[in-house]
C-alpha positions in Angstrom: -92.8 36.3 -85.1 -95.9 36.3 -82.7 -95.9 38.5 -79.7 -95.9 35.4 -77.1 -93.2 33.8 -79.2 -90.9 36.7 -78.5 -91.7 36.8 -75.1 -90.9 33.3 -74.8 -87.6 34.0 -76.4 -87.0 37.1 -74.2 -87.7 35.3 -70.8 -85.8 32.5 -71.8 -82.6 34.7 -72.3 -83.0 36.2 -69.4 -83.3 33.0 -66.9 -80.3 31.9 -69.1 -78.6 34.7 -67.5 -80.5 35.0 -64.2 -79.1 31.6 -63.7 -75.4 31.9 -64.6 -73.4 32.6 -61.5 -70.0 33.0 -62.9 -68.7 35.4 -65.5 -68.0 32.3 -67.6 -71.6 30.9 -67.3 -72.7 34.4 -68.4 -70.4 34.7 -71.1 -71.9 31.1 -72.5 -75.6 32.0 -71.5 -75.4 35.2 -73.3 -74.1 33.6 -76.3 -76.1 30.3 -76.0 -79.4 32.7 -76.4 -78.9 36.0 -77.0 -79.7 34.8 -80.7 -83.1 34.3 -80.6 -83.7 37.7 -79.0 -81.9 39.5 -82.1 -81.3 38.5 -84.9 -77.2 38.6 -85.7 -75.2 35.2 -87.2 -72.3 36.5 -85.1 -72.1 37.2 -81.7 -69.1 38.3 -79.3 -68.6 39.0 -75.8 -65.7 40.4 -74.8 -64.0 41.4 -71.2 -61.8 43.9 -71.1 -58.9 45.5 -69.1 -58.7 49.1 -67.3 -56.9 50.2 -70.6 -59.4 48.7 -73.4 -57.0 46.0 -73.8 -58.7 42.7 -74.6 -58.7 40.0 -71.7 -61.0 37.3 -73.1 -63.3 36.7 -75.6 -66.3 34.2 -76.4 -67.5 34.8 -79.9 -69.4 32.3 -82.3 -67.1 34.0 -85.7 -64.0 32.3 -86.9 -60.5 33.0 -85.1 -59.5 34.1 -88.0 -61.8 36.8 -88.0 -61.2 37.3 -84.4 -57.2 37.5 -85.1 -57.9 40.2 -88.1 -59.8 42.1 -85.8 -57.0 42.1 -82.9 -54.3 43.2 -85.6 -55.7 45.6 -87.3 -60.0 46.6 -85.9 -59.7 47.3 -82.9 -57.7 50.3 -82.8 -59.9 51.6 -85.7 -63.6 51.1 -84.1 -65.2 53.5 -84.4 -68.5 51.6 -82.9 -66.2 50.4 -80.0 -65.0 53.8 -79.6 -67.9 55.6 -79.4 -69.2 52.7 -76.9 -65.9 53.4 -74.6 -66.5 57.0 -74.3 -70.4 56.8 -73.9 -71.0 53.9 -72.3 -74.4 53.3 -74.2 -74.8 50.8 -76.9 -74.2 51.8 -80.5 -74.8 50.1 -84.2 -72.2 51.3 -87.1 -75.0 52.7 -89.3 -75.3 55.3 -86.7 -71.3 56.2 -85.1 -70.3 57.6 -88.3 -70.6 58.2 -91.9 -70.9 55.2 -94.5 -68.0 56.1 -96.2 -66.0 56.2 -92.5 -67.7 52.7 -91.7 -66.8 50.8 -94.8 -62.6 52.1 -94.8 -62.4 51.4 -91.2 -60.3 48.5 -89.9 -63.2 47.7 -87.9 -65.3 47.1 -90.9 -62.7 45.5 -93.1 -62.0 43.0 -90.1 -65.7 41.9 -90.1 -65.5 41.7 -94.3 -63.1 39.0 -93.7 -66.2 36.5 -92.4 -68.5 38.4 -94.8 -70.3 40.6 -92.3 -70.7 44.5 -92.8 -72.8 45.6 -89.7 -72.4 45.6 -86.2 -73.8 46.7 -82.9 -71.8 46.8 -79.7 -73.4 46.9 -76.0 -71.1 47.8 -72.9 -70.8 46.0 -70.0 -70.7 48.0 -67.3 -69.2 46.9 -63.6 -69.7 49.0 -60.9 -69.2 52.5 -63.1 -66.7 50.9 -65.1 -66.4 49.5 -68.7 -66.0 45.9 -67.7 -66.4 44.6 -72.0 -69.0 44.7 -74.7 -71.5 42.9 -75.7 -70.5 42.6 -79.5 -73.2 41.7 -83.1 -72.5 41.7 -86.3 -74.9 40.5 -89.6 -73.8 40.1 -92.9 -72.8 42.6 -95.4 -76.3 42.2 -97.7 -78.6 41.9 -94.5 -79.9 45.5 -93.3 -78.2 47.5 -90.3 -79.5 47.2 -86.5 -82.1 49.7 -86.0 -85.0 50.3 -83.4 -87.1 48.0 -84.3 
């Protein structure tokens, strides 16, 4: 991809979201082109309560997937976890050890729709975790990295 085509891409995700004046709007903006900024088939973003709890969700994965992750991923998370407690964004090839990553309910949630990777963002609200920000590719594509 050329540098001006990225930069197209960029600055049209961000008037996306520059524009949206509810959280609804910026829940649909963030999903409607968050995808051409980086690169993940499925994309989630969540709003939470005080207590983690989930309050809604927008996500462009099954709601099967979405169900299997409520029942049994979320409480084992380790990338959500991690994200909760730091408030800075972390990808599952870097919260914990491969072997931890693939027996986690987290993991085996996501194997449901085929993916194997993910990368969760927090939302922050005035100090507070507000949701996440959520990406996940599949299994045989490589991890999120820096680049």
């Amino acid at each position: 991809m050329s540098p001006r085509h990225v930069e197209r891409q960029w600055n049209q995700f961000t008037g996306a979201l520059q524009t949206a004046l509810t959280r609804e709007e910026v829940a649909r903006s963030y999903l409607d082109s968050v995808g051409h900024v980086i690169h993940a088939p499925a994309l989630g973003h969540y709003e939470l309560s005080e207590d983690g709890a989930m309050v809604d969700v927008r996500a462009t994965v099954t709601g099967e997937m979405l169900q299997e992750y409520e029942e049994y991923g979320r409480e084992d998370d380790p990338v959500l976890s991690f994200v909760a407690q730091h408030q800075r964004p972390i990808d599952s090839s870097r919260v914990v050890s491969p072997e931890v990553w693939e027996a986690c309910g987290a993991r085996n949630a996501l194997g449901t729709a085929g993916y194997g990777h993910s990368l969760e963002a927090p939302i922050i609200v005035s100090g507070l975790l507000f949701g996440t920000i959520n990406f996940a590719r599949p299994a045989k594509e490589r991890a999120f990295d820096n680049a």
